[in-house]
C-alpha positions in Angstrom: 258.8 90.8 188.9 258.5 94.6 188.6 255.0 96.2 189.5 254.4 97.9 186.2 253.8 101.8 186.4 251.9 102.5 183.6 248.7 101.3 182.2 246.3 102.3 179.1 243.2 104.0 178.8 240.6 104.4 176.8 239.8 107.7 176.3 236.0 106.9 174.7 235.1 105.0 178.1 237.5 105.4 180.2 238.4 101.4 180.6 241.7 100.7 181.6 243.8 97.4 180.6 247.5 96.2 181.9 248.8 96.2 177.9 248.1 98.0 174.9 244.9 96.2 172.8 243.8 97.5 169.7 239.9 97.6 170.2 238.8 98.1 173.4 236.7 95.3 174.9 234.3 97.8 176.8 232.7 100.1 174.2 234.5 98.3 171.0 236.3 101.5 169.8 239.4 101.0 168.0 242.6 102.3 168.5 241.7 104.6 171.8 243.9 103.3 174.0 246.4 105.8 175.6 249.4 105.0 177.8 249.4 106.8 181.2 251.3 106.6 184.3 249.7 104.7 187.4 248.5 107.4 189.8 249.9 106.8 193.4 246.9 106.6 196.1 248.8 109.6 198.0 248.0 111.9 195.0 244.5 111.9 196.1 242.5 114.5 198.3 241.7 112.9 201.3 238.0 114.5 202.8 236.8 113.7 205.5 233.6 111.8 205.8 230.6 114.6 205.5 227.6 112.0 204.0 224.3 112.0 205.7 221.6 110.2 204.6 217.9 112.3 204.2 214.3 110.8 204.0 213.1 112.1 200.7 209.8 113.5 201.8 211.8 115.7 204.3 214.0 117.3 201.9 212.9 120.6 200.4 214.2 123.3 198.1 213.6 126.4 196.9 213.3 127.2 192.8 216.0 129.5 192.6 215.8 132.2 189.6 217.5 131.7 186.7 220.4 133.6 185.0 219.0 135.2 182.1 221.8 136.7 179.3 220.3 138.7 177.0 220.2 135.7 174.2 216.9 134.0 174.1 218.4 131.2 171.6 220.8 130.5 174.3 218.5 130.8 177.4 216.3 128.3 175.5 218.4 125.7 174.8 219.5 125.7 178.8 216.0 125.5 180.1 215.5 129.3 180.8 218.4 130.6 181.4 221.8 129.9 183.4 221.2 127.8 187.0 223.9 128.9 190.1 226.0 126.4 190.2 226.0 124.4 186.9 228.3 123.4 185.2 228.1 123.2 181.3 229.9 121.5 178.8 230.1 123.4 174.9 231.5 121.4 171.8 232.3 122.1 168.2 234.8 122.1 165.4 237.1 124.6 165.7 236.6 127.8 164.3 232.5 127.3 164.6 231.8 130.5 167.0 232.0 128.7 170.7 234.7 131.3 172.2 232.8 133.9 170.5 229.3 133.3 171.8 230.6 132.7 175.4 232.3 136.2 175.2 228.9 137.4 174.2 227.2 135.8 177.1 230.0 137.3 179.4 229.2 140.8 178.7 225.4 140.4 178.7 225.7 139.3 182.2 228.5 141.0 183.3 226.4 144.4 184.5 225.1 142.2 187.1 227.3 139.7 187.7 231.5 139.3 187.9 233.0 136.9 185.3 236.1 135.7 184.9 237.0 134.1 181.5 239.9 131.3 181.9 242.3 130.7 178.6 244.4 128.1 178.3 245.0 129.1 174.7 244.9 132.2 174.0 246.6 135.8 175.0 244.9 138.6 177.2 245.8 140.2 173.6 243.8 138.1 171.4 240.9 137.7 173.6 240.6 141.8 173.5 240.5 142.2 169.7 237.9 139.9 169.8 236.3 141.6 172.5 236.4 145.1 170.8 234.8 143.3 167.3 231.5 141.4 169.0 230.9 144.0 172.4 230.0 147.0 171.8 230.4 149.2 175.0 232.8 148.5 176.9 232.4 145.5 180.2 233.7 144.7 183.1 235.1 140.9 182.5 238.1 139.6 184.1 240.8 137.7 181.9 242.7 134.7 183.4 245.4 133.2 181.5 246.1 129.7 183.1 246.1 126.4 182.4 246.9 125.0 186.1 244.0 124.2 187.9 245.4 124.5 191.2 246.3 128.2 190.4 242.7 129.2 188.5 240.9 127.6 191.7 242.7 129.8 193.8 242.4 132.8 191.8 239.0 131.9 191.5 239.0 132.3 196.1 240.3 135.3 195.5 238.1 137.0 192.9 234.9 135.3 193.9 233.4 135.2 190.4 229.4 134.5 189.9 230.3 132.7 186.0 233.4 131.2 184.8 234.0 130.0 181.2 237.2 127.7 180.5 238.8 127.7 177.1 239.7 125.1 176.9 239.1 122.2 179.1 241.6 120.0 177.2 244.2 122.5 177.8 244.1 122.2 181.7 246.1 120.0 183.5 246.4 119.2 187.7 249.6 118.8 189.3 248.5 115.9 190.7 248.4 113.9 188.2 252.0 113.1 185.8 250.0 112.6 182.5 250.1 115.1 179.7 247.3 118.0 179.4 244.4 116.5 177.7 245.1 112.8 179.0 242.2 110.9 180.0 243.7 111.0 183.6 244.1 115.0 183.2 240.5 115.7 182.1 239.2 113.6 184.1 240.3 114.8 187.1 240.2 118.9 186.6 236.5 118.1 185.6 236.3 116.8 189.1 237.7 119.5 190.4 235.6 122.1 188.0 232.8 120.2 189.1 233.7 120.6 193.0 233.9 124.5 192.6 230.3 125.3 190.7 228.4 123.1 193.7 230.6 123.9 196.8 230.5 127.5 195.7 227.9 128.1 193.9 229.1 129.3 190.6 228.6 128.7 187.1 231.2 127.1 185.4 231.4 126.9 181.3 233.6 124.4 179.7 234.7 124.5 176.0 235.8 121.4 174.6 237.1 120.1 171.6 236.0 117.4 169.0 237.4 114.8 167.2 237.4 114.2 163.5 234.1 112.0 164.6 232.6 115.2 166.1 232.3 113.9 169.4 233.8 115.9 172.4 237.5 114.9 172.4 238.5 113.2 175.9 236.8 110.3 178.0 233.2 109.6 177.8 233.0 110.6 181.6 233.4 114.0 180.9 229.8 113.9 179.5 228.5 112.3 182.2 230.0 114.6 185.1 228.8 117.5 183.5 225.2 118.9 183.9 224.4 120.2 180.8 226.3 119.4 177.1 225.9 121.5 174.4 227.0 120.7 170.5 227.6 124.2 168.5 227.1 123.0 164.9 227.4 124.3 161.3 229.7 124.6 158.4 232.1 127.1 158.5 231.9 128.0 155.0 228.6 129.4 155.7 226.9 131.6 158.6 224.6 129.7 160.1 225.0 127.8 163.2 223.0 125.9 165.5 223.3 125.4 169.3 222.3 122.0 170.2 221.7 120.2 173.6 222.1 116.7 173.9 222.1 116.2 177.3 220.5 118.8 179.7 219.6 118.3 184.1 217.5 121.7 184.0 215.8 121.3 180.8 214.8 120.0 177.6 217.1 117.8 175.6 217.5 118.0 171.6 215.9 121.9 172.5 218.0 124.0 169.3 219.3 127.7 169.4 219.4 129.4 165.9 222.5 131.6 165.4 224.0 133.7 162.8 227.5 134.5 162.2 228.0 138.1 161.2 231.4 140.5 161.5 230.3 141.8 164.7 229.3 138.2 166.3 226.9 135.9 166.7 222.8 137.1 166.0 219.9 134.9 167.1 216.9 134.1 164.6 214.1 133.9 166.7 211.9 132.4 163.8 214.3 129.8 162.3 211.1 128.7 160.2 211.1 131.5 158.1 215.0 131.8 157.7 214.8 128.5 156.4 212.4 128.6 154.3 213.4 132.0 153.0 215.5 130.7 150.0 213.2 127.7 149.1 213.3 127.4 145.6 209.8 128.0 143.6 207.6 125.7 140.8 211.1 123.0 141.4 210.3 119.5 141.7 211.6 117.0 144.2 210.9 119.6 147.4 208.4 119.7 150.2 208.0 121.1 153.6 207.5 119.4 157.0 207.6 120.3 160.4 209.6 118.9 162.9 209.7 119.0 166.8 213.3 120.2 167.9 213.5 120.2 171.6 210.1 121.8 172.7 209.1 124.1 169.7 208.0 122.9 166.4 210.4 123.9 163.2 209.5 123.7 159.7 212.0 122.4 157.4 212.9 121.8 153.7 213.6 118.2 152.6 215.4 117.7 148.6 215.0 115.0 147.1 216.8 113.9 143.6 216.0 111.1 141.5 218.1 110.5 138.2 219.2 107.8 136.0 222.0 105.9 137.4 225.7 105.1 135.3 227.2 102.8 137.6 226.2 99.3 137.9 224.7 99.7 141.6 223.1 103.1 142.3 223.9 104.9 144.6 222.0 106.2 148.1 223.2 109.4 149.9 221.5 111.2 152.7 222.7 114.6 154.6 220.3 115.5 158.0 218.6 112.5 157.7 218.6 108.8 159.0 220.6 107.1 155.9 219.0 103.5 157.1 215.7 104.9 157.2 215.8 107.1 153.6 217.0 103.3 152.3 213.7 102.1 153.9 210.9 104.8 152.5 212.7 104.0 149.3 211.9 100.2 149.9 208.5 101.1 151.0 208.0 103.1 147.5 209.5 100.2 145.5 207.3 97.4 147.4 203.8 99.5 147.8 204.1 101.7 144.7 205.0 99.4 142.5 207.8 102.1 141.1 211.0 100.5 140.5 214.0 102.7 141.8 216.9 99.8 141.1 218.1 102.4 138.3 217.9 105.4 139.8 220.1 107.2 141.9 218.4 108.5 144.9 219.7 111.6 147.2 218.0 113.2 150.2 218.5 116.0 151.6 217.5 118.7 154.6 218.6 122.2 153.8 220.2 124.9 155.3 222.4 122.4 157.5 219.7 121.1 159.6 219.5 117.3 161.2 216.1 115.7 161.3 215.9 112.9 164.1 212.2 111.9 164.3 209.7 109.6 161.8 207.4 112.3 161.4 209.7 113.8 158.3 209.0 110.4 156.2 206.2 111.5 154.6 207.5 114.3 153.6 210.7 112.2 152.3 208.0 110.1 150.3 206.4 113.4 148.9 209.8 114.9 147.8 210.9 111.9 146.9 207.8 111.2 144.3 207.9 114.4 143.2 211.8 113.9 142.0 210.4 111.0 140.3 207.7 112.3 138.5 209.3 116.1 137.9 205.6 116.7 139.6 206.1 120.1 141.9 205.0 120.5 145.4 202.8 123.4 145.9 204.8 125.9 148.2 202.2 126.4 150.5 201.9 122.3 151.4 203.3 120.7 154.7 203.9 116.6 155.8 203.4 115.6 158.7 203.8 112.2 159.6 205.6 108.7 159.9 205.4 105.7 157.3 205.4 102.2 158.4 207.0 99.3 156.0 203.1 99.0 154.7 203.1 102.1 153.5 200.4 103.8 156.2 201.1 106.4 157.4 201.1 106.4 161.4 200.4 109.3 164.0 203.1 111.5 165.7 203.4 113.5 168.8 202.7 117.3 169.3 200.4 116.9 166.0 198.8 120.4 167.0 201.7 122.3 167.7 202.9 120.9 164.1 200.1 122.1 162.6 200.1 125.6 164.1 203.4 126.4 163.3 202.7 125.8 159.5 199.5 127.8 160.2 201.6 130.4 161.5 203.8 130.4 158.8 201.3 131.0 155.9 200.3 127.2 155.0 197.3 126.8 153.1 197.4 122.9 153.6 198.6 120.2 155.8 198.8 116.7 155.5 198.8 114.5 158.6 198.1 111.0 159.3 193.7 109.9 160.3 194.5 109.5 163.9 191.4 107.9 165.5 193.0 108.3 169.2 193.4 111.8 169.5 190.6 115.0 168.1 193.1 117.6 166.2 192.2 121.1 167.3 190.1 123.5 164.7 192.2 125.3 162.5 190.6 128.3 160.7 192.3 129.3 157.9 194.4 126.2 156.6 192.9 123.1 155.2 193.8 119.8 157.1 193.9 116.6 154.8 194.0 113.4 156.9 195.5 110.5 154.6 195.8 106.8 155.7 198.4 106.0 153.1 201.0 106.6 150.6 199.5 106.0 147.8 196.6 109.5 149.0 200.4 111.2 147.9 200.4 109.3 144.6 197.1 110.6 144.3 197.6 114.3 145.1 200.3 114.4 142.7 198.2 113.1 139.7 196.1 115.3 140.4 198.6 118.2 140.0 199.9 116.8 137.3 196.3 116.9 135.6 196.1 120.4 136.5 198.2 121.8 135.1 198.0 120.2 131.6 194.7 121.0 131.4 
């Protein structure tokens, strides 16, 4: 019998079967599996052996300075700034602004340091229009067109570059491998390589990668793990603002968010994304409220909207954008069970504006508020913040970084705050905003009657 000379791969993990299966058995995505030709072993760099095992208390290092560019949304979300020989991994739908805020990066840096931008897609042609719209003097950054990886590693002997971005990663293939450009196989094994260059030689090494209609970074699983850092630009095209997003990250904070907005002339940071957020919150409007949110290391506050009407189908319906759909089904269980308000004809839709993702508990009491407010048609003072998590008793339960929550509301112009009675921890003074501790859901209840009261009187 024939050795076979093929075999199929799944590109979400990387799990590789004799035949074609339809879900794979490893990771249970369907309809992954790719066909690619058996690699022969000769293919393969041989090294020679260079290991050496080190006692860990002998090994020492020196903090080496950061990179900084010039954007302190970027720097953030990397930890401070770009570390010699990383290498960092950028995804997003295309059209989003990744090529664009890379080019932006190049010339901040490129006074001090030599660059050479690698495109597998696009003209020397295109990338200078684009150039002469988002740069406004004129730098010194070298443009490689190239998708071999054999030829860009030894253009990149040559030129001896200090940062190297590759557009894109999917488009870059190795001679030593017979699979297509963008293969499992392929991307695989140039990230090896890519990865190879930024530590042997000390260079940083950007990646920009593609997504799939999922949003997660087309190609093998693996990629994510080779890399160091992996960044997610997010945002709708339709509209200008964007967020930079790290979701894994070896020299720094993961979940840490850059704020960005599109404009003719690139990309422009919002160092207080708190107030561009808030800026178009609607006024005297039921079914809104304010709460703050830890993203990455800084606290953000955020608008949630909530809408409760009278259903016309037979079931009604449950939608959620930014938000945990499971858990907005759960606060509207906890409602219905400790409130006593029955939501079984009511549609119910949440949502956090200006394209932001909440991923913590500490928005559902804010979710609750918004959400009773919709109910009753009961507004939320503007100047009122939630802080908080609900447990399926309705109390309300502590969170982390309560202070910094606090003081970014303070900051913002808050005149009130409510936050769960947390007996394990003394919340620091506050001068000139009032602090309301509350045990349970029903102290919301409350709060709005007592609005309500108000201002029929």
């Amino acid at each position: 019998m024939a050795k076979s000379t093929t075999k199929f791969v799944c590109r979400e993990c990387g799990f590789e079967s004799s035949k074609w299966m339809g879900r794979c058995p490893n990771c249970d995505s369907w309809n992954s599996f790719e066909e690619e030709a058996i690699e022969s072993s000769k293919n393969f760099r041989k090294t020679k052996d260079r290991s050496q095992i080190y006692l860990l208390e002998d090994v020492t290092f020196s903090e080496e300075e950061r990179i900084r560019t010039g954007i302190e949304e970027f720097d953030r979300v990397l930890g401070g700034g770009i570390v010699k020989g990383s290498l960092v991994l950028i995804g997003g739908d295309p059209g989003i602004g990744k090529s664009t805020l890379l080019l932006q990066v190049a010339g901040n840096i490129s006074d001090s340091r030599k660059v050479l931008y690698v495109s597998g897609e696009e003209s020397v042609q295109q990338i200078k229009l684009r150039a002469d719209r988002i740069l406004k003097e004129k730098q010194r950054i070298y443009l490689l067109c190239e998708t071999n990886i054999e030829e860009i590693e030894r253009k990149i002997d040559e030129n001896k570059p200090d940062f190297v971005i590759i557009d894109s990663i999917q488009t870059i293939y190795t001679e030593e491998s017979e699979t297509i450009p963008g293969s499992v196989s392929q991307i695989r094994q140039v990230t090896q390589k890519l990865m190879e260059i930024a530590k042997q030689k000390d260079i940083s090494i950007f990646l920009i990668g593609h997504v799939t209609k999922e949003g997660a970074i087309a190609g093998p699983k693996v990629l994510e793990h080779m890399v160091d850092t992996v960044l997610y630009f997010e945002g709708d095209r339709t509209q200008s603002f964007r967020i930079l997003r790290a979701v894994k990250n070896r020299f720094g904070a993961t979940h840490e968010i850059g704020v960005f907005d599109m404009e003719e002339d690139g990309l422009c940071e919002i160092s207080n994304p708190s107030e561009f957020i808030l800026s178009n919150k609607p006024k005297d409007v039921s079914g809104t409220a304010v709460v703050s949110s830890i993203q990455g290391t800084r606290p953000i506050l955020m608008e949630v909207q909530s809408l409760i009407c009278k259903t016309t189908f037979g079931v009604p319906r449950r939608m959620a954008t930014g938000f945990d759909y499971n858990r907005f089904i759960l606060l509207l269980a906890v409602i219905e069970k400790r409130l006593g308000i029955n939501l079984s004809q009511f549609d119910a839709y949440v949502n956090v504006a200006g394209g932001m993702k909440i991923q913590e508990p500490a928005a559902d009491l804010g979710i609750i508020a918004s959400s009773l407010s919709g109910y009753f048609n009961i507004p939320i003072p503007e100047d009122v913040c939630f802080i908080g998590e609900v447990g399926l008793t309705g109390e309300v339960r502590g969170v982390s970084n309560i202070d910094k929550r606090i003081g970014e509301a303070q900051k913002m112009g808050f005149s009130q705050v409510f936050i769960p009675e947390m007996k394990t921890k003394e919340i620091k003074k506050f001068g000139n905003i009032k602090v309301t501790k509350i045990k349970d859901i029903k102290d919301i209840m409350d709060f709005l009657r007592e609005r309500e009261q108000k201002a029929s009187s």
